[in-house]
N, C-alpha and C positions, 0 to 999 in steps of 0.2 A: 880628797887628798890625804889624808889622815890616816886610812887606811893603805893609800899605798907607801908611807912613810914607814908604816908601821911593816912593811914586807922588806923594806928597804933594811929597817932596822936591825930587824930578824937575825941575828946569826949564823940560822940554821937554811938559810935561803939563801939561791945564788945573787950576784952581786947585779946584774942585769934585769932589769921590771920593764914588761913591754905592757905598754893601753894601747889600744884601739878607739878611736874617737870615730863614729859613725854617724848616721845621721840625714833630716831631712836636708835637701837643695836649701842653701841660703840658711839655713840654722845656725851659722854664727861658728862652724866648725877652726877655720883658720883663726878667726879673733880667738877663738877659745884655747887653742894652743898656744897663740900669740903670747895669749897672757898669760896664761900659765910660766912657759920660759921665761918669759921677764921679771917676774917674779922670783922665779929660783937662780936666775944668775942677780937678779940682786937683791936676795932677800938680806932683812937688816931687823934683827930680830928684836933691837932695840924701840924699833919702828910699829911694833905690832899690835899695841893696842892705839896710834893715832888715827888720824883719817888719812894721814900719807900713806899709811900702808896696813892691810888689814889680811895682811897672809899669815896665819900664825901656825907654826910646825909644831907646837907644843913644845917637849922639852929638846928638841934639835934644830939645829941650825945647820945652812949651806956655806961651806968653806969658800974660800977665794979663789980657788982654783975653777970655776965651774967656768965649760966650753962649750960652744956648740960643736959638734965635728960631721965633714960632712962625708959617709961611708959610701955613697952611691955613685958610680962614674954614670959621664954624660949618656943617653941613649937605654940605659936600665927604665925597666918599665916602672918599679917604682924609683922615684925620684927623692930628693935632699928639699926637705923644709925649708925654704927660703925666708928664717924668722927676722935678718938684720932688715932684707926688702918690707917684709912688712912691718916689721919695727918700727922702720923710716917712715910709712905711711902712716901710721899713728901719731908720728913727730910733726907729719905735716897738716894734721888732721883730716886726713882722707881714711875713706876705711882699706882694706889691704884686697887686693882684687881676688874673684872667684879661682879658687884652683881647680882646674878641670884635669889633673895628673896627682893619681895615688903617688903621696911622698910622706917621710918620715921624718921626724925629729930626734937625733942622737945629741945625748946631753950628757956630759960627762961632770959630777962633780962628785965634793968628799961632805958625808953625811957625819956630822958632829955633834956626840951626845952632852948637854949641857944641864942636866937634870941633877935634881938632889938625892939623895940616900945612895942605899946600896944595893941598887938595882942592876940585876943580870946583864941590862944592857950597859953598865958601866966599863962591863967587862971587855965589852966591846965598841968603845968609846969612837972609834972612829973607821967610817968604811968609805969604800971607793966605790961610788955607784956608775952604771950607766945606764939611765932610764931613757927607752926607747918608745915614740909614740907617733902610732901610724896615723895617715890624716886619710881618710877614703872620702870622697867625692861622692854625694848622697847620691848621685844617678845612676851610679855604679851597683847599689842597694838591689835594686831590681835582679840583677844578673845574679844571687847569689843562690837561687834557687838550682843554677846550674852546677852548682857546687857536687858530686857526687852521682850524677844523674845525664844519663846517656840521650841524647836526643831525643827517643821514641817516648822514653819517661817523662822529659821534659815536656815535650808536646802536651801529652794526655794532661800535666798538669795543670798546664795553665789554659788549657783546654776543655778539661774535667766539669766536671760542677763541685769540687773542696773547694777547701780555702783559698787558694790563688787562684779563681777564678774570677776574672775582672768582665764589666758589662763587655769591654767594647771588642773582647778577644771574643765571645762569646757569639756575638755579632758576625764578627772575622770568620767563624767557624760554618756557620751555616750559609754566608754571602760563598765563601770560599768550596764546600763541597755541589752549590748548584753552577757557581761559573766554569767549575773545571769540567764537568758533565760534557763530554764525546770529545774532549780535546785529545791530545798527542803532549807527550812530556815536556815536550819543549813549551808548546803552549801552554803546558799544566803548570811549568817555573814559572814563567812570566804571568802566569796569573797570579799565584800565589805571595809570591813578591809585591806585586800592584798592590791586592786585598789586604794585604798586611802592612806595609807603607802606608794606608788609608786607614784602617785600625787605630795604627801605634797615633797619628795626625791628630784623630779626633780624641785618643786618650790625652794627647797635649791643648789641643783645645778645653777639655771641660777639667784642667787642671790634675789628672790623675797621673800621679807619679810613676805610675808600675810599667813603667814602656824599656821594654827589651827586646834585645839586645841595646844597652844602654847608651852604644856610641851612636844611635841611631839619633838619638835627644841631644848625647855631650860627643863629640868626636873625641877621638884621644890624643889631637895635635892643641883640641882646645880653642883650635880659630870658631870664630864665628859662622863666617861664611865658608865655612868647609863642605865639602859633598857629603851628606848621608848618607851612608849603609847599612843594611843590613847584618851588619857582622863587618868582618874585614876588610877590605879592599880586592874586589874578585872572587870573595869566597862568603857568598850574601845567603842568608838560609831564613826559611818560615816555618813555623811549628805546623805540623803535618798531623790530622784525627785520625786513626787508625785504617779508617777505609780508604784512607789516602794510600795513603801509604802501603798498602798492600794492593791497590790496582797503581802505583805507580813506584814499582822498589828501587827501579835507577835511581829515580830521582829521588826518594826517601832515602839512599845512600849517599848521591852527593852532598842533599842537605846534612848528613849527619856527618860527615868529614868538613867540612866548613864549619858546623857546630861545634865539634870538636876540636879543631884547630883554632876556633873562639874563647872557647870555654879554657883551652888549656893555656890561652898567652893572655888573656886579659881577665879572668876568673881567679884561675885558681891562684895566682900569685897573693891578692889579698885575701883568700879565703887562706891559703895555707899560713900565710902571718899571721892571721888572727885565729885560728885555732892554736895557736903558740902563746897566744897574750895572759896576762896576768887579772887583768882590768878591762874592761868594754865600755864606755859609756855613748850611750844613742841620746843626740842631742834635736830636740823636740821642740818645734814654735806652733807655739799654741796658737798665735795670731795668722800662720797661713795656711792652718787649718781651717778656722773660721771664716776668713777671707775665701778661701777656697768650694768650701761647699761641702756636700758631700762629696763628691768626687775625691778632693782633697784629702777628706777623714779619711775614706776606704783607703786611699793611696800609702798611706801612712801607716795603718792596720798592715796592709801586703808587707811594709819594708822591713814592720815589726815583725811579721812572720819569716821575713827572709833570715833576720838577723836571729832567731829563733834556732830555723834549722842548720843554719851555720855552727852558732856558737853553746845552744841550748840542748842538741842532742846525742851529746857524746859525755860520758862523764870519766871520771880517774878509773873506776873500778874498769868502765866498758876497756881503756887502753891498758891495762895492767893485764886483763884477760888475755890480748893479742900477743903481749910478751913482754917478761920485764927489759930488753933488748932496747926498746925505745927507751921506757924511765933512764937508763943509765948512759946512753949513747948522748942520748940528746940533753941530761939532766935538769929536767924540765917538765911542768903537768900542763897537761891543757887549760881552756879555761873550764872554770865549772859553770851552771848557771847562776850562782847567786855571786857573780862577781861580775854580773852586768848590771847599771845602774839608768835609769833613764835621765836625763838631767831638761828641764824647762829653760828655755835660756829667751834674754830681751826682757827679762823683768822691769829692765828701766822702764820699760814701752807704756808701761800700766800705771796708771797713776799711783802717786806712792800710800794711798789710804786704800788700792785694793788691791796690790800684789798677793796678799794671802789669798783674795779670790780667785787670782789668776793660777794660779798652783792648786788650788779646791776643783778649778774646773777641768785642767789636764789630768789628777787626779780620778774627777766622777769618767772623762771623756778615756781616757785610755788606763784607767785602772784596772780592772779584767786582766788585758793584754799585757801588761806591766806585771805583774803578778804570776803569770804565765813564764815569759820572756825571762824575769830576774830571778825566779824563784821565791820572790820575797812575796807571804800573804797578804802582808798588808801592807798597804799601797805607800803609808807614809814612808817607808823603811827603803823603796824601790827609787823614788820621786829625792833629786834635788831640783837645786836652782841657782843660775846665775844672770847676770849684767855685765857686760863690758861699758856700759857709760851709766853715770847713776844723772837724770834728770829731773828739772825742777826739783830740786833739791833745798830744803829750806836751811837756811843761815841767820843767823839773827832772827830768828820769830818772821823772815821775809823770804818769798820764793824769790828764786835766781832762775833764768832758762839755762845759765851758764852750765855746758857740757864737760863733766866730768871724766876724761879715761880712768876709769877706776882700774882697768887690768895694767896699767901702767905704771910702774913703782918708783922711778925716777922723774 
């Protein structure tokens, strides 16, 4: 946070700071926001060295004005942060239910320098921020490899033997080139479809995250017992290996206009917001990793590689090349890679004499890839950590079970 204060502060930066909060399924992404706002609509700076409240801005403080507002009408594909709903759940001590719809938090408040000497920023004692922060739905993760890449590309990738190649696509590939052997297109879809519905199944059976087209795991109405598809509704597509697709090009066409019509209303909306952000942070449970298996690790590797080529492969220099046209139209830099942070989150989870183990282990376990991904070589530098509930927490020389909402300020 300190950091993006400090962009806030800036004079020479626009007044607007967008994060991207991404992320594994169930990492804690909506509490994390949760608490975050509540925090900054009631930060109380008086407060910040007690246990009531431990958000400290350094030398700024949040003016009284701060609002949430909500800029998204009903039926927009991304949607408005519902922070008061979940608010309320934490009032009632329930935790705040899954959000299966990309949405956003717009927060409006006035950023107050209350520091000593005679610092530059004095000069500029008081600004009107609006810090925007998108909430992506980790299932969504998967689909971001679609980002930039036409069908056929797509295919070969997750197809391929790189780094997106997953056991159970792999499997899909070669079940799928002997079942379709002397069919007719029509039966060549309907197979393809089948093998791949039965792929993506057992990718959810053995815990592996990487199941795309994502609405196939999360629909995008969110119900539970919703119909699965393969993509859209009517417009259901299977990654197709080259030989496919060239003995069957009708249908490597339809599929690729169904992918395309996927990739461009439920893709690129959160790809193109978040190549706009300021801030990225991929929030990381180290416990359904381990729970999970390997399957679950590799799952996790892929999301980190998605978030990679999304946000990791483009730098200032690469858009200033294309034309100063964007810097000044849009007055705004993409993000770089070393403004993505990994964040460990459920600290409470770990008993409180070995959280520094728990952060040594996600650390040793995705270090490399963290490194990678943030730009930062060493791994401390890439790696935070948080808790939304601080447990067994000792009082008086005595444990308490008694649960703490620490992201909670009032």
């Amino acid at each position: 946070m300190a950091s993006i204060i400090d962009n806030m502060a800036n004079p020479f930066t626009r007044k607007e700071i967008r994060v991207a909060v991404c992320g594994m399924q169930y990492s804690g992404k909506t509490v994390f926001i949760t608490s975050l706002a509540d925090h900054l609509l009631h930060h109380n700076p008086e407060r910040n060295n007690s246990d009531a409240s431990r958000f400290d801005l350094g030398d700024y403080v949040i003016g009284d004005n701060a609002d949430v507002k909500d800029l998204h009408a009903p039926g927009d594909f991304i949607g408005n942060f519902e922070f008061q709903k979940f608010r309320d759940s934490f009032g009632n001590n329930k935790w705040p239910e899954k959000t299966p719809k990309t949405t956003e938090l717009v927060l409006d408040f006035t950023l107050e320098y209350r520091g000593a000497g005679n610092s530059l920023a004095r000069w500029f004692s008081t600004r009107e921020i609006r810090l925007r922060i998108l909430d992506v739905p980790g299932e969504r993760m998967a689909d971001f490899l679609m980002a930039g890449l036409d069908f056929a590309k797509w295919s070969d990738a997750i197809l391929g033997n790189g780094k997106h190649r997953r056991k159970h696509l792999g499997a899909y590939r070669e079940k799928a080139e002997s079942a379709v052997a002397g069919s007719d297109a029509t039966q060549a879809e309907a197979i393809l479809l089948s093998e791949y519905r039965q792929a993506l199944d057992e990718a959810k059976r053995v815990f592996d995250r990487f199941v795309t087209p994502s609405v196939y795991r999360a629909p995008l109405d969110g119900e539970k017992n919703s119909p699965r598809y393969l993509g859209l509704v009517g417009k259901e597509f299977a990654p197709m290996p080259p030989a496919l697709r060239e003995k069957y090009p009708a249908l490597a066409k339809k599929f690729a206009k169904h992918y395309d019509d996927y990739r461009d209303s439920v893709v690129s909306p959160i790809v193109d917001w978040m190549k706009t952000a300021d801030k990225a942070l991929f929030l990381l449970d180290v416990f359904s990793c381990l729970n999970g298996g390997t399957q679950a690790y590799n799952g996790t590797l892929a999301e980190m590689n998605a978030v990679l080529d999304v946000l990791g492969s483009k730098g200032l220099f690469d858009d200033i090349c294309e034309g100063f046209e964007y810097l000044f139209t849009r007055f705004q830099f993409p993000i770089s890679s070393k403004d993505i942070r990994i964040v460990v989150t459920k600290m409470d989870m770990a008993d409180p004499t070995g959280r520094d183990n728990l952060l040594a282990l996600a650390r040793q376990m995705f270090g490399k890839k963290a490194a990678t991904v943030t730009g930062y070589s060493h791994p401390d530098k890439a790696f935070l950590s948080c808790a939304a509930v601080k447990t067994d927490e000792k009082a008086d020389g005595s444990e308490t079970k008694k649960e703490v909402l620490k992201g909670i300020s009032r």
